[in-house]
C-alpha positions as MATLAB code, in Angstrom:
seq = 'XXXXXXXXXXXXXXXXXXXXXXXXXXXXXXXXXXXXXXXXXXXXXXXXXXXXXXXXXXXXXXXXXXXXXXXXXXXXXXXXXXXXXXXXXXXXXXXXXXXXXXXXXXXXXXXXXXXXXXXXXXXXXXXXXXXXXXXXXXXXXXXXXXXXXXXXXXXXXXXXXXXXXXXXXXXXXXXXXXXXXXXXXXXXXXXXXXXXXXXXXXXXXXXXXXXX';
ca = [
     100.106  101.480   25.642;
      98.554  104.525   24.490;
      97.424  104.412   20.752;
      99.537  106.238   18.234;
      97.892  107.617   14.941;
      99.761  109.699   11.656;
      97.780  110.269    8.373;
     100.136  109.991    5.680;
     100.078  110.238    2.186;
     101.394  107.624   -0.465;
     103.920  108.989   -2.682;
     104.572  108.870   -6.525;
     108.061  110.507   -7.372;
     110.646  109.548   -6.821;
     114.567  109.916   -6.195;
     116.402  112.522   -4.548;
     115.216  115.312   -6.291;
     111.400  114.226   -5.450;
     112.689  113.130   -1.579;
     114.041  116.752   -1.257;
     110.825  118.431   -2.385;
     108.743  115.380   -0.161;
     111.209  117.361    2.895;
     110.999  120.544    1.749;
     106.903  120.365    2.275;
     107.750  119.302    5.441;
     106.944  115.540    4.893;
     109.275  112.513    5.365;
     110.030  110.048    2.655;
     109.450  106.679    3.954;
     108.866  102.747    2.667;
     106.171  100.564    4.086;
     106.567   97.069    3.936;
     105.851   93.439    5.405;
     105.858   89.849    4.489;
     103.156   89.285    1.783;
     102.638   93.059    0.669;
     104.409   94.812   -1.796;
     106.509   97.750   -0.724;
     104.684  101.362   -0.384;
     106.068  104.452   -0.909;
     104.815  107.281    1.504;
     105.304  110.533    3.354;
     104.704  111.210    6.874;
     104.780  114.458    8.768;
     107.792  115.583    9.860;
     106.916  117.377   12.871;
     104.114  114.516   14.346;
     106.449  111.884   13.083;
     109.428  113.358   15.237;
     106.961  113.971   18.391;
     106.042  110.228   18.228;
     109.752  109.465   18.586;
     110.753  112.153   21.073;
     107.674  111.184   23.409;
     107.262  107.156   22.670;
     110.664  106.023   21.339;
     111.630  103.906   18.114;
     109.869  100.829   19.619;
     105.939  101.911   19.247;
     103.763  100.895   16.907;
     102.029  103.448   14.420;
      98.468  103.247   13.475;
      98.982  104.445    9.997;
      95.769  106.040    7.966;
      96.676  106.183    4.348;
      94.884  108.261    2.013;
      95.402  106.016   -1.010;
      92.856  107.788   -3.670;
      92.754  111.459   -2.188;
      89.421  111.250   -1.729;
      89.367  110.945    2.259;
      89.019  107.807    2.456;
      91.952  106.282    4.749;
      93.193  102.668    4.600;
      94.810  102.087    8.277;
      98.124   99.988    8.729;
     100.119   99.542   11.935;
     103.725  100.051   11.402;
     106.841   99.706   13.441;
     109.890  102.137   12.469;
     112.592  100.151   11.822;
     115.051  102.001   10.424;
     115.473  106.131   11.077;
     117.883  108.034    8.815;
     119.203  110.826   10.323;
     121.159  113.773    8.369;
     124.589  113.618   10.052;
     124.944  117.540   10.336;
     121.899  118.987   10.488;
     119.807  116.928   12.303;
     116.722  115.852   10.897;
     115.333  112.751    9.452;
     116.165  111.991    5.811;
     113.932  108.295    5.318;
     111.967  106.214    7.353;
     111.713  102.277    6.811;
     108.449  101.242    8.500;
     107.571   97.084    9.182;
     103.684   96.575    9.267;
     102.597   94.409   11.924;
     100.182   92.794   13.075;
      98.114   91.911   16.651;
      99.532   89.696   18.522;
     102.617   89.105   16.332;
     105.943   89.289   17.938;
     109.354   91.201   16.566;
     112.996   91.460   17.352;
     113.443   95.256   18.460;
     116.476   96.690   20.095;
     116.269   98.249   23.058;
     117.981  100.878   24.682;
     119.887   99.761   28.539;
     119.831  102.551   30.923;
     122.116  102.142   34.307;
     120.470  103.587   37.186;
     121.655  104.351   41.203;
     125.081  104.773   42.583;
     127.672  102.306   42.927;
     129.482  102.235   46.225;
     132.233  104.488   47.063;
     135.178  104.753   45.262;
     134.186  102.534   42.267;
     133.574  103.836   38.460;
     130.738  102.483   36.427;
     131.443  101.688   32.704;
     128.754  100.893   29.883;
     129.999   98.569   28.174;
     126.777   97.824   25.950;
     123.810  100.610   25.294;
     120.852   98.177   24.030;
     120.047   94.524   24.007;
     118.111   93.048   21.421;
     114.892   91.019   22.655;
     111.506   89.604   21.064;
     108.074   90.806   22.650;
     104.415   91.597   21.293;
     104.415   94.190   18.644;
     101.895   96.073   21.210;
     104.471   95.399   24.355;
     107.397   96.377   22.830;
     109.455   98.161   26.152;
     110.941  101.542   25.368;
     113.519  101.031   27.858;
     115.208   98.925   29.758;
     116.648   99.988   33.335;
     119.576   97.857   35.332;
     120.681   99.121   38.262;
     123.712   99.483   39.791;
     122.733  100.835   43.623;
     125.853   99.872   46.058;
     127.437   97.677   43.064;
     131.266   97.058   44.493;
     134.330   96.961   42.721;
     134.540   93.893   40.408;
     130.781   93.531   39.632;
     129.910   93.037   36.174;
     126.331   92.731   34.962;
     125.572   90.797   31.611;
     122.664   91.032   29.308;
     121.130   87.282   31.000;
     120.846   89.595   34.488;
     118.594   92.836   32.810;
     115.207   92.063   33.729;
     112.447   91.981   31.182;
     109.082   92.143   31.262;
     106.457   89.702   30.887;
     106.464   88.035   27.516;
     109.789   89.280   26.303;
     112.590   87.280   25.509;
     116.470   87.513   25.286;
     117.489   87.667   21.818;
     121.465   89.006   22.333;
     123.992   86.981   24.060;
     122.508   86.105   27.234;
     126.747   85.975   27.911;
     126.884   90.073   26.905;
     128.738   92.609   28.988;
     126.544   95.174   29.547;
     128.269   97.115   32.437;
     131.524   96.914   34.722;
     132.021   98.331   38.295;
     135.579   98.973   38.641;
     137.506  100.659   41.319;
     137.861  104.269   40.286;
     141.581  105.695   40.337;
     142.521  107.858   42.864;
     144.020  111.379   42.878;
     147.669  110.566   43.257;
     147.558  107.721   40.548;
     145.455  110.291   37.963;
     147.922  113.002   38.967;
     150.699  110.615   38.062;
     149.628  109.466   34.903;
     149.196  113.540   33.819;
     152.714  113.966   35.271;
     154.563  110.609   33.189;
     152.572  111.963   30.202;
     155.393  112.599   27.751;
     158.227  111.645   29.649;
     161.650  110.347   27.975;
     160.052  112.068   24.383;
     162.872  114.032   23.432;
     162.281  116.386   19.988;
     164.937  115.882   17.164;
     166.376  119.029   15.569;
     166.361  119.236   12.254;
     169.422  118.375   10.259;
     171.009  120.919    8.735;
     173.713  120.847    6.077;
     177.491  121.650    6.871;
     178.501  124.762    4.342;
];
């Protein structure tokens, strides 16, 4: 795992008028916090902070250098993100909750399931379930996890117990989970029938009007 590093800066307003001006200088308000350690208030940069998450995913762990007394000196923390607040409309990230960690420790992370291959002919693949929650090495946290379903036949389901992990990492979701479902896919006729029932036997009521 390649090592990530972000200087950020602590912050000392707050609210949303001070988180709006943190954004508008193109920082990201975020809390830092862990077991034993009082929360921090900082600001990362938006840009480096969103390439970290495009190119390494939620699960990696941040070497953070904070420049606590502006005078260059950096105190370094690793953090996990744990929580990413994204603005609904316009697309870019509002807050940032960040977990320290530390070597060797392990964490509960979710973890995004992606389906690869082709089922056999004439089936339909459904995803049931899109991440799985397990517990690994803050260093060895995976960024994804891949299932596939190559030649899968009609009537094959796959459950969070069958995704393969890697070494060290444990289940932490219902080994019992559906994750996907191989189904037989409909054919022409039967989708062309269902379009053509559509709406059948609805019959549109006139509006009453008053005898004069």
């Amino acid at each position: 795992m390649s090592e990530v590093r972000l200087t950020v800066e602590p912050r000392t307003e707050f609210g949303k008028g001070a988180a709006r001006r943190t954004r508008r200088a193109g920082k990201i308000p975020a809390v830092l916090y862990g077991p034993g350690s009082d929360p921090r208030h900082l600001a990362l940069p938006a840009i480096e902070f969103a390439r970290v998450l495009r190119e390494h995913g939620q699960n990696t762990v941040i070497t953070l250098d904070i420049d606590s007394n502006g005078n260059g000196e950096k105190a370094s923390e690793m953090a996990l993100p744990r929580a990413v607040a994204v603005h609904p409309l316009k697309n870019y990230i509002e807050h940032v909750d960040l977990l320290i960690v530390k070597r060797g420790e392990k964490v509960v992370v979710d973890v995004p399931v992606v389906l690869t291959g082709q089922s056999g002919p004439g089936t339909l693949v459904t995803q049931e379930l899109d991440a799985i929650q397990v517990q690994a090495e803050a260093l060895s946290l995976p960024d994804q996890l891949e299932v596939s379903v190559e030649g899968a036949t009609a009537g094959t389901q796959i459950t969070a117990a069958q995704v393969a992990l890697p070494a060290g990492a444990e289940l932490v979701s219902d080994p019992e989970l559906l994750i996907a479902v191989v189904s037989e896919a409909p054919s022409e006729a039967a989708m062309e029938a269902t379009v053509d029932t559509e709406g059948a036997g609805v019959v549109e009521e006139k509006p009453e009007t008053e005898e004069q």
